[in-house]
C-alpha positions in Angstrom: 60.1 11.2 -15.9 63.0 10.2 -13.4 62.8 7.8 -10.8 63.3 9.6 -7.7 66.1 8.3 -5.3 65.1 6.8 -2.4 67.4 5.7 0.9 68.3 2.4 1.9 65.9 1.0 4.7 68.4 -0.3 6.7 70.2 3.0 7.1 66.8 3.7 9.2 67.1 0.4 11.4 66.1 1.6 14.4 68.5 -1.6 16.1 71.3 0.2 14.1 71.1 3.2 16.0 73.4 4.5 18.8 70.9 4.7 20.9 69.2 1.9 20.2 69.7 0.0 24.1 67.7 3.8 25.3 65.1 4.0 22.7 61.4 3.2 24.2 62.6 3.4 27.6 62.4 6.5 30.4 65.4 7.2 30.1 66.4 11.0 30.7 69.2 11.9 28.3 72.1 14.3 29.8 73.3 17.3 27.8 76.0 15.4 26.2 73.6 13.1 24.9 70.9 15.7 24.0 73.5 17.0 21.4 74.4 13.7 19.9 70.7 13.1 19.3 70.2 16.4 17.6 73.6 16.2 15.5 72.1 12.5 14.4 69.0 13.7 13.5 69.8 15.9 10.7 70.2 13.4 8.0 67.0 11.8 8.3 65.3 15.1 8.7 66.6 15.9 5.5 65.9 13.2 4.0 62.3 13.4 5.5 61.7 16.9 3.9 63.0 15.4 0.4 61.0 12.4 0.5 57.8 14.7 1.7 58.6 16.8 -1.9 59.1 13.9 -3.8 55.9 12.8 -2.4 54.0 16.0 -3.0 55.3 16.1 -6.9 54.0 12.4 -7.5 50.5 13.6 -5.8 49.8 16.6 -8.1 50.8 14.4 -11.2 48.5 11.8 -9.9 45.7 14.3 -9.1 45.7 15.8 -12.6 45.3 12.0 -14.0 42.4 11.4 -12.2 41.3 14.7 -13.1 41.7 13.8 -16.7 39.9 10.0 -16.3 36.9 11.3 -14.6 36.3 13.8 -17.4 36.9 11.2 -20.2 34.6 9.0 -18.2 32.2 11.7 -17.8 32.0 12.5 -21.3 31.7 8.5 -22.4 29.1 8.0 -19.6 27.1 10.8 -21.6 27.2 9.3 -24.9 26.8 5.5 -23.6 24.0 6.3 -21.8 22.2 7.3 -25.1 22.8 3.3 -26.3 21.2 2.0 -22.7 19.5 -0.5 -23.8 15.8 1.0 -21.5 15.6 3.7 -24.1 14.8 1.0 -26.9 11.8 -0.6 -25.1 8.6 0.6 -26.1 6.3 2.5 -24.3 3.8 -0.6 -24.3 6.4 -2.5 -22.9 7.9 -0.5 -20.4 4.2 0.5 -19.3 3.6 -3.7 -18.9 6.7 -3.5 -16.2 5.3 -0.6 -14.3 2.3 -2.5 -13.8 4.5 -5.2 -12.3 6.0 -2.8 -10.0 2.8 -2.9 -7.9 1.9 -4.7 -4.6 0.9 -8.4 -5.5 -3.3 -8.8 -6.2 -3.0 -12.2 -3.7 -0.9 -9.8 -1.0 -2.7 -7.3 2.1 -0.7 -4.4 0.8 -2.0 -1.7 -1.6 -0.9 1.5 -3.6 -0.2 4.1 -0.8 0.6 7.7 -1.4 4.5 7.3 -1.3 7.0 8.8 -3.4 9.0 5.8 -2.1 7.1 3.1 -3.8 4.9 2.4 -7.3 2.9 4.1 -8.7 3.8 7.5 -7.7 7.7 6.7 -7.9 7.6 5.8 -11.4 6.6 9.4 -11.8 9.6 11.1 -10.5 12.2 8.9 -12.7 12.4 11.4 -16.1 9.6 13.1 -18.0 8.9 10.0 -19.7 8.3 7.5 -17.6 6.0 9.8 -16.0 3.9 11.0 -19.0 4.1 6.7 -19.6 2.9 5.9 -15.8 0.4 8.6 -16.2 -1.4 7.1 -19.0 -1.0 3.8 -17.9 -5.0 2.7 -16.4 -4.1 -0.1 -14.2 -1.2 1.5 -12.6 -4.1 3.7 -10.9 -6.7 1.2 -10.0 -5.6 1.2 -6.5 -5.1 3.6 -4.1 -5.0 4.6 -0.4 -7.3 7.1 1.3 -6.2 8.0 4.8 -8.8 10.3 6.6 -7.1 11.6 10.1 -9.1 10.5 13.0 -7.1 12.3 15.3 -8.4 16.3 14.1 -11.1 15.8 16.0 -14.7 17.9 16.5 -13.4 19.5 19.1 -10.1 20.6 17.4 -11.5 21.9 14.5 -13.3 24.3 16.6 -10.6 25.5 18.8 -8.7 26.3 15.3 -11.6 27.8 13.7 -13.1 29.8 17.1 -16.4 31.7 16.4 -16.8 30.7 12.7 -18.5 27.5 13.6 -17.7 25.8 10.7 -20.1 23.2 8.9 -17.9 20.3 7.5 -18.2 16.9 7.2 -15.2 15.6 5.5 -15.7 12.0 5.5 -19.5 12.4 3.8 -17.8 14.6 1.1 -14.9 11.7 0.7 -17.5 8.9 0.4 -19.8 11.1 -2.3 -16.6 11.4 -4.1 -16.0 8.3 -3.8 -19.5 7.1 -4.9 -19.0 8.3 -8.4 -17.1 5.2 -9.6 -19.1 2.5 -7.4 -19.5 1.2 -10.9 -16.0 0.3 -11.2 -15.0 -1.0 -8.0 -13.2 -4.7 -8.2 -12.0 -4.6 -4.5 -12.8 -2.1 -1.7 -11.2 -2.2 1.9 -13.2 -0.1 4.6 -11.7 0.9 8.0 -14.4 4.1 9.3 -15.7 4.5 12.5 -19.7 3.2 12.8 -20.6 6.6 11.9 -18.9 6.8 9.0 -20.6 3.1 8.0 -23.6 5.1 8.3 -23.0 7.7 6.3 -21.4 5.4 3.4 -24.9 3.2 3.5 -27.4 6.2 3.1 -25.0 7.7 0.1 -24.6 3.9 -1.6 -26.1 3.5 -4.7 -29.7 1.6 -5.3 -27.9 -0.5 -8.5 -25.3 -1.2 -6.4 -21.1 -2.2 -6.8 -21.8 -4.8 -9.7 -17.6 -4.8 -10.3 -17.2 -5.5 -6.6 -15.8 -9.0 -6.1 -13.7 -8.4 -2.7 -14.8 -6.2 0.3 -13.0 -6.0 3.6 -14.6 -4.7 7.1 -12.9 -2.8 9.5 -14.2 -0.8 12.5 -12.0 2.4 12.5 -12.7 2.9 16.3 -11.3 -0.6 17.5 -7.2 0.5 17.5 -7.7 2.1 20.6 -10.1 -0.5 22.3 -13.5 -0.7 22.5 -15.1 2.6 21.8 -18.6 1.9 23.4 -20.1 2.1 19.3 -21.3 -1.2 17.8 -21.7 -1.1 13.6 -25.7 -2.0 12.9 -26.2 -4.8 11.7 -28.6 -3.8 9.0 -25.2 -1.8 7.3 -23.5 -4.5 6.6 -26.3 -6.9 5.6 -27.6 -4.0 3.1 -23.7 -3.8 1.8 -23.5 -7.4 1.0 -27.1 -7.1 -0.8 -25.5 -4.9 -3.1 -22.5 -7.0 -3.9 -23.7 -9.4 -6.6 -20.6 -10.2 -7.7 -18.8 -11.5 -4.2 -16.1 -13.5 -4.5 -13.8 -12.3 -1.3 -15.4 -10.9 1.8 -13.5 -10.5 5.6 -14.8 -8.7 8.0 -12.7 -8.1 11.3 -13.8 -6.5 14.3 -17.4 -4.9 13.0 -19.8 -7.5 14.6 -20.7 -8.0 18.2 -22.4 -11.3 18.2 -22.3 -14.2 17.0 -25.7 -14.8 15.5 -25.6 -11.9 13.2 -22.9 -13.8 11.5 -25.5 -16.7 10.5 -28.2 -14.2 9.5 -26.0 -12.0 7.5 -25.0 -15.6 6.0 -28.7 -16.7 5.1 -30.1 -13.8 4.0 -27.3 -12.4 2.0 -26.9 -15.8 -0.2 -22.9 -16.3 0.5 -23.0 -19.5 -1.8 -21.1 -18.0 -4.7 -18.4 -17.1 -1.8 -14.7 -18.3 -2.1 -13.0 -16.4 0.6 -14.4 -15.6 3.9 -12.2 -14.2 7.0 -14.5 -13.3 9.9 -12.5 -12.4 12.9 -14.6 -11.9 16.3 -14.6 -7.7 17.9 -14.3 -7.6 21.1 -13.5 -10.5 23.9 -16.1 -9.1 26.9 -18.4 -10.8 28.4 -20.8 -8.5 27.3 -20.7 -9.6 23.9 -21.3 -13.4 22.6 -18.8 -13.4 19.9 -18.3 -16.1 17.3 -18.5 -19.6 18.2 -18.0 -22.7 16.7 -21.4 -23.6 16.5 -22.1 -20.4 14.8 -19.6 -20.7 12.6 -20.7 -24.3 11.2 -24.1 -22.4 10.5 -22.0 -19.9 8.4 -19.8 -22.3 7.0 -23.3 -24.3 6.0 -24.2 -21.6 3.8 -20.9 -21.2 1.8 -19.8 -24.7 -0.2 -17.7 -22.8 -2.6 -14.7 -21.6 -0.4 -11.7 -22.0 -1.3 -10.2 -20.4 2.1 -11.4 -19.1 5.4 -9.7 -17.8 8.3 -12.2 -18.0 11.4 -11.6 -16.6 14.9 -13.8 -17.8 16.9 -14.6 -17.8 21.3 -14.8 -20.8 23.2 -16.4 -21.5 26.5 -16.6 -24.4 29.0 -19.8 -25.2 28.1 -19.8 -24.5 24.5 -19.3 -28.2 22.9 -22.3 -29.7 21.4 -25.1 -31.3 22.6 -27.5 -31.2 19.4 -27.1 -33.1 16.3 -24.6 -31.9 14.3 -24.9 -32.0 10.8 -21.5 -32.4 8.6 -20.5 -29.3 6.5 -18.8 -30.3 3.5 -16.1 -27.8 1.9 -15.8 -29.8 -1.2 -13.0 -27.2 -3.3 -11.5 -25.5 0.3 -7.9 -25.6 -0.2 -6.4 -23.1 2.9 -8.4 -23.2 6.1 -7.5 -20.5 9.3 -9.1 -21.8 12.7 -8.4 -19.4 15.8 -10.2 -20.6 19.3 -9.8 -18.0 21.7 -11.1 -19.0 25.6 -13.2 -16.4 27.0 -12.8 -13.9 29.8 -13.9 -15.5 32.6 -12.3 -17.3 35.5 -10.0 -20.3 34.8 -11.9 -23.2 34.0 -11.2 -26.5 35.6 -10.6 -29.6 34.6 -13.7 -30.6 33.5 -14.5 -27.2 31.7 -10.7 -27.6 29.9 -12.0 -31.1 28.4 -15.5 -29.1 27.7 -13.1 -27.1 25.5 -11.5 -29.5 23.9 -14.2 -31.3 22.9 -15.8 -28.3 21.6 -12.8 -28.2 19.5 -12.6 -31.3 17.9 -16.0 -31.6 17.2 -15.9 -28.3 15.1 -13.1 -29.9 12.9 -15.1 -33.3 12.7 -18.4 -31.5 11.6 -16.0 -30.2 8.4 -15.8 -32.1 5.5 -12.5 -31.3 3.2 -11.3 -33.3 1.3 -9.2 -30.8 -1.0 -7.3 -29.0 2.1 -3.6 -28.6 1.2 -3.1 -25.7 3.9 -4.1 -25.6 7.6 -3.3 -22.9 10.3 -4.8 -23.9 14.1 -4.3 -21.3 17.2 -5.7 -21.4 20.5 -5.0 -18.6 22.9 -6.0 -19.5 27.0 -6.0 -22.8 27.2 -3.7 -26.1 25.9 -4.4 -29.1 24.0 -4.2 -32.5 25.1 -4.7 -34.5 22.2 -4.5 -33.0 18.1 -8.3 -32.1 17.1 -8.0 -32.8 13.6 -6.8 -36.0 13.5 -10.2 -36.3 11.3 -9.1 -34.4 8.3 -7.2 -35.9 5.5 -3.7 -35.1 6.7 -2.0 -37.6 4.4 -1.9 -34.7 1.1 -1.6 -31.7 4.1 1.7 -29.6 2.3 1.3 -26.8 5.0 0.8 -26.7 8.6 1.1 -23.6 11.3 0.6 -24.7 15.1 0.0 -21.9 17.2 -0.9 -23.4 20.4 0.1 -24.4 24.0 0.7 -28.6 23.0 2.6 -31.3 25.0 6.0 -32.5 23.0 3.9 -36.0 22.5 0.8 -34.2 21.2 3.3 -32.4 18.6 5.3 -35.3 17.2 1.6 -37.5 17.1 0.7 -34.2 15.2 3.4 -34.3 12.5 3.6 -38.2 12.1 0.3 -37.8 10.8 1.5 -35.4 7.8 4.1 -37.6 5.8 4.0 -34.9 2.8 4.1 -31.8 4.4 6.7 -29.1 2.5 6.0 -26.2 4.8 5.6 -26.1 8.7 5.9 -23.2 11.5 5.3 -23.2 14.7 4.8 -21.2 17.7 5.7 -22.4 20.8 2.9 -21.0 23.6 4.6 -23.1 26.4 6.5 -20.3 26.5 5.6 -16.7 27.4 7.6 -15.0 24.4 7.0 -11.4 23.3 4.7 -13.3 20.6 2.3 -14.7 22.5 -1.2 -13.9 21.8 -2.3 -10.4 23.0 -5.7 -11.5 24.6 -4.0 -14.5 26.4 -6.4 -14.5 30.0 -5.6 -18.0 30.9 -2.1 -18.3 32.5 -0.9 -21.6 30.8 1.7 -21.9 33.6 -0.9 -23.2 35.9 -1.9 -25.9 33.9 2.0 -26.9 34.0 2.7 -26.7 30.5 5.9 -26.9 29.2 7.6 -25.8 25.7 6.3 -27.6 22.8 9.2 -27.3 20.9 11.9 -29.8 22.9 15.2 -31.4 21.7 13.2 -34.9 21.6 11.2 -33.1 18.5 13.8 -31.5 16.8 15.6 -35.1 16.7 12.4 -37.0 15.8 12.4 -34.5 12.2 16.1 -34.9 12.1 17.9 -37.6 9.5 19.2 -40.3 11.8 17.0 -39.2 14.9 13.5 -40.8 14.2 13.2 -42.7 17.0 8.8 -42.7 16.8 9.2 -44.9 13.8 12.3 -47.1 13.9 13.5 -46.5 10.4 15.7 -43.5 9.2 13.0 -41.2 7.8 12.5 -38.7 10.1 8.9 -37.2 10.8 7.8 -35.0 7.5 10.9 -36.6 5.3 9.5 -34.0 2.5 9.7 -31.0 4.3 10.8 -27.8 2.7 10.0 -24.8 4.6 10.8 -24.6 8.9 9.9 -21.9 11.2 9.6 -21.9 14.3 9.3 -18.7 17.4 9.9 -18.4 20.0 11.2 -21.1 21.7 13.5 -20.7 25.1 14.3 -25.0 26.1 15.9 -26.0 22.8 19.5 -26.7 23.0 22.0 -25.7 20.4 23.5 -28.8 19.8 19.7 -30.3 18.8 18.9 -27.3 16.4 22.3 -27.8 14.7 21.6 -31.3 14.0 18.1 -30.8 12.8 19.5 -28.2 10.2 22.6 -30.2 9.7 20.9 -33.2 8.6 18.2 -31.6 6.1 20.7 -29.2 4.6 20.1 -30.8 1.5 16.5 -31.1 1.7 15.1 -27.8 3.3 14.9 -24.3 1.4 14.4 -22.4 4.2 14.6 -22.4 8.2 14.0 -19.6 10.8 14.3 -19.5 14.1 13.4 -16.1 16.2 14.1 -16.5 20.0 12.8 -14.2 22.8 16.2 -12.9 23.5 19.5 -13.4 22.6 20.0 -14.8 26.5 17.3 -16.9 26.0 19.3 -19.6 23.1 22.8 -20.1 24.2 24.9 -21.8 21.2 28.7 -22.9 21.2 31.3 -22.1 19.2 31.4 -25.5 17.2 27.7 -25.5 16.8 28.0 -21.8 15.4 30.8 -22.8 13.0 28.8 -25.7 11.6 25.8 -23.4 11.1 27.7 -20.8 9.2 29.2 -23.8 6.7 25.7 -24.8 6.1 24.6 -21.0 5.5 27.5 -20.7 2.9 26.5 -23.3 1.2 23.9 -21.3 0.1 21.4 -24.8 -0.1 19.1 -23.3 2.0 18.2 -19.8 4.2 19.0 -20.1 7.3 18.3 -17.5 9.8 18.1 -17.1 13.9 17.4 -14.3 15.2 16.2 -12.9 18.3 14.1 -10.1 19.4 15.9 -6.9 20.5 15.2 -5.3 23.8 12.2 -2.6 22.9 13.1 1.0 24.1 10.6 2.8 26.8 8.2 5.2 25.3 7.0 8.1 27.7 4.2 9.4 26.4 4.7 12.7 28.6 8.2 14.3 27.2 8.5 16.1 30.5 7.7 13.2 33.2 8.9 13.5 36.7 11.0 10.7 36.5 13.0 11.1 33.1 12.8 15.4 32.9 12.5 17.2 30.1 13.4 14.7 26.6 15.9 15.6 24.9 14.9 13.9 22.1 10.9 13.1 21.0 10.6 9.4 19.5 9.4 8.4 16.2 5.9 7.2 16.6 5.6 3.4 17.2 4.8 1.7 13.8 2.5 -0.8 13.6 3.2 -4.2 13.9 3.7 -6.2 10.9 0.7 -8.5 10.4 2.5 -11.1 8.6 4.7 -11.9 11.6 6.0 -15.1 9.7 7.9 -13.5 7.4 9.8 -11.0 9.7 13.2 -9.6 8.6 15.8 -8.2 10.5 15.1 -5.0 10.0 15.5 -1.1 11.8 13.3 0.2 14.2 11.3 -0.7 16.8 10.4 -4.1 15.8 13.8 -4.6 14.6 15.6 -8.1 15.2 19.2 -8.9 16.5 21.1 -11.2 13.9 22.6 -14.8 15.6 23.1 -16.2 12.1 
């Protein structure tokens, strides 16, 4: 091949040219000039055409070698792929890892019907690994049954017109379903009180003897109270039949209180582990769960190992009767939720009513084995940590949801010297996360943020100033979250994470808005050195401004859409653990 001949570059200076003093300028040539310009512009066009063939030559050669290379690799792609080293696992094996591919047995999530996710995409791989997924059991023992509330009654006969049909889907569903009531290990119920009824009368007399974990949904309450209540007398007739009960929640089925402690005593939760039993509907109707009521449950179950209570407070609901101490002997993770309840705000004396209604439900509990707590109160804020009675000293995780004083917090965490895991949402603040049923403004008892640059210093190495030494407040601390939080500077974040970059594994921070936490430059840089580290995760992040959502696509004010929204998904539960992800919940990245 020849090497084609290529012009000097400095024959093309552009400062060599004859016109170089004119060139980028407005200047007009004349005719004598126009000439010169188009007598000095033959060589270079020439040479533009030859270097345009030379170029053209070089491109076809190159193109047929690439041509060549992805046919060679083609052909050794085909035969390598016979060696891949997946083709030698057996089908016992491989059929082990598809198993694995499933949601976690400890997580909320379960097998839905997705081509997206395990089981069902382990089907679509090769003929195979379907025929291997197929006659794999326990890749099946799960699954999701979504029954659509929204074809209503009504709709079915507008569709169907003068046939009057006769159909009761969700009694056929349940009958089905009914047929392996022997074999059920975990069931998760979310049907309207109707359909409660229907799955009582067609349960079977021997029972669910596999059935070790039941949860309790009313299907009605998405869209607010629907003016149905679940009987009683169905759910105490479903735990009858549940000898084997390990795990039981049941969230938004029960109207009072006091049908909690019957179901409790008559039902013989003893042999209970797990118990979540979150209160329906906050009305003054209805006499929800309250702390006395829950000690009576709690009474009843000495084997938990974790319980997540929600339960209603009002100003006169502390304790005037004896109170007899429940003790929790193996409870290792304990959820306590105090919501205030709808009435006007309380005053001062009806706050410390509260709080003393509080306290006294954590001093009536007796834990000694508690390695997790979670504490929220929604309406109302705490003066002093309610508690302080438990044995803190062994505590490894904490989550504070409440409206607190600074003080109250660092008191809090000086009391929890081997805690590995804290988060903490700051209700000083009125965030996009604060609690939904929120009915007490906290701004009029003249709250302030609990999160504040003196307690970001006082966990900080070098910045304990509660103590006088140099360990900070939880020196063992692994884990740090904390949202949202709008009075922390950036200078006091940065040195919190600067000075446990060796020590923590993970920090998260998730603001209101990205107005809301104003950071500098230097404080930015030094975040992004401890983030490449790679020591720890580090993330702050903020929430994204949500878009509006007409329901009517042809308003007065906005016209016909021109384009119809994706339907708002649900919010993630787990709010704790929230990525930066797409969407409507999505999160803007600060680091």
């Amino acid at each position: 091949m020849t090497t084609p001949v290529t012009s000097s570059s400095s024959q093309w200076d552009l400062a060599l040219s004859p016109f170089a003093s004119i060139l980028g300028t407005n200047h007009a040539p004349s005719k004598i000039e126009l000439a010169e310009l188009k007598s000095s512009l033959i060589v270079p066009e020439h040479e533009l055409s030859r270097l345009d063939y030379e170029i053209a030559k070089l491109q076809k050669i190159l193109d047929g070698l690439s041509s060549s290379r992805a046919q060679i690799k083609q052909y050794i792609d085909a035969h390598q792929s016979l060696m891949s080293p997946v083709r030698q696992i057996p089908p016992e094996i491989l059929s082990e890892i598809f198993v694995w591919c499933l949601p976690s047995v400890d997580s909320d999530t379960y097998s839905v019907r997705s081509l997206d996710e395990a089981p069902l995409l382990l089907t679509t791989i090769c003929r195979d690994w379907r025929r291997i997924a197929i006659q794999t059991p326990l890749l099946w023992t799960s699954f999701h049954i979504c029954h659509a509330s929204n074809i209503t009654d009504a709709a079915f006969a507008r569709r169907t017109k003068d046939q009057e049909p006769k159909i009761d889907n969700m009694r056929v569903l349940i009958d089905l379903l009914m047929a392996f009531s022997d074999k059920f290990s975990s069931l998760s119920l979310c049907i309207s009180p109707d359909d409660y009824a229907i799955f009582d009368r067609l349960s079977p007399p021997r029972g669910f003897p596999a059935l070790h974990s039941v949860e309790l949904r009313d299907g009605n309450f998405n869209g607010g109270y629907s003016g149905q209540v679940i009987e009683p007398g169905i759910i105490s007739r479903l735990c009858s039949r549940l000898p084997a009960l390990k795990k039981l929640r049941i969230d938004q089925c029960i109207s009072r209180g006091d049908q909690y402690v019957v179901l409790a005593q008559s039902n013989q939760w003893a042999s209970l582990t797990d118990l979540a039993l979150l209160h329906a509907y906050n009305d003054n109707s209805f006499d929800d769960l309250s702390p006395a009521h829950a000690l009576q449950v709690l009474a009843q179950t000495p084997q938990l190992r974790s319980m997540d209570l929600a339960m209603q407070v009002i100003a006169s609901s502390f304790f005037t009767e004896s109170r007899q101490v429940v003790h929790l002997a193996f409870l290792k993770k304990m959820h306590l939720s105090f919501t205030i309840r709808n009435e006007p705000l309380p005053d001062t004396v009806g706050l410390q009513d509260i709080q003393n209604s509080v306290v006294q439900m954590f001093e009536t509990i007796h834990c000694p084995s508690l390695i997790s707590l979670s504490f929220s109160s929604s309406g109302f804020p705490i003066s002093e940590i309610p508690f302080t009675s438990f044995p803190l000293d062994n505590l490894e995780i904490l989550e504070l949801n409440a409206a607190m004083s600074p003080k109250a917090l660092c008191h809090c965490l000086a009391l929890v010297p081997s805690l590995l895991s804290l988060q903490i949402r700051d209700n000083g603040t009125k965030g996009p996360f604060s609690p939904f049923f929120d009915f007490v403004d906290i701004a009029t008892y003249g709250n302030t943020s609990t999160v504040d640059e003196l307690v970001l210093l006082a966990l900080s190495h070098g910045g304990a100033e509660f103590d006088a030494t140099d360990l900070p407040l939880c020196p063992e601390l692994q884990s740090f979250r904390l949202f949202p939080s709008e009075k922390i500077s950036s200078a006091a974040l940065t040195t919190f994470i600067t000075s446990r970059e060796k020590t923590l594994k993970l920090c998260e921070a998730f603001l209101p808005s990205q107005d809301s936490f104003a950071i500098t430059d230097e404080d930015l840089g030094r975040l992004k050195a401890v983030k490449e580290n790679r020591m720890m995760t580090l993330r702050l992040h903020y929430s994204l401004t949500r878009p509006s959502r007409a329901d009517e696509q042809d308003s007065p004010t906005t016209g016909l859409s021109r384009h119809v929204p994706d339907p708002l998904p649900p919010m993630p539960q787990r709010r704790s653990g929230l990525s930066d992800m797409e969407g409507y919940w999505g999160t803007g990245i600060i680091i």
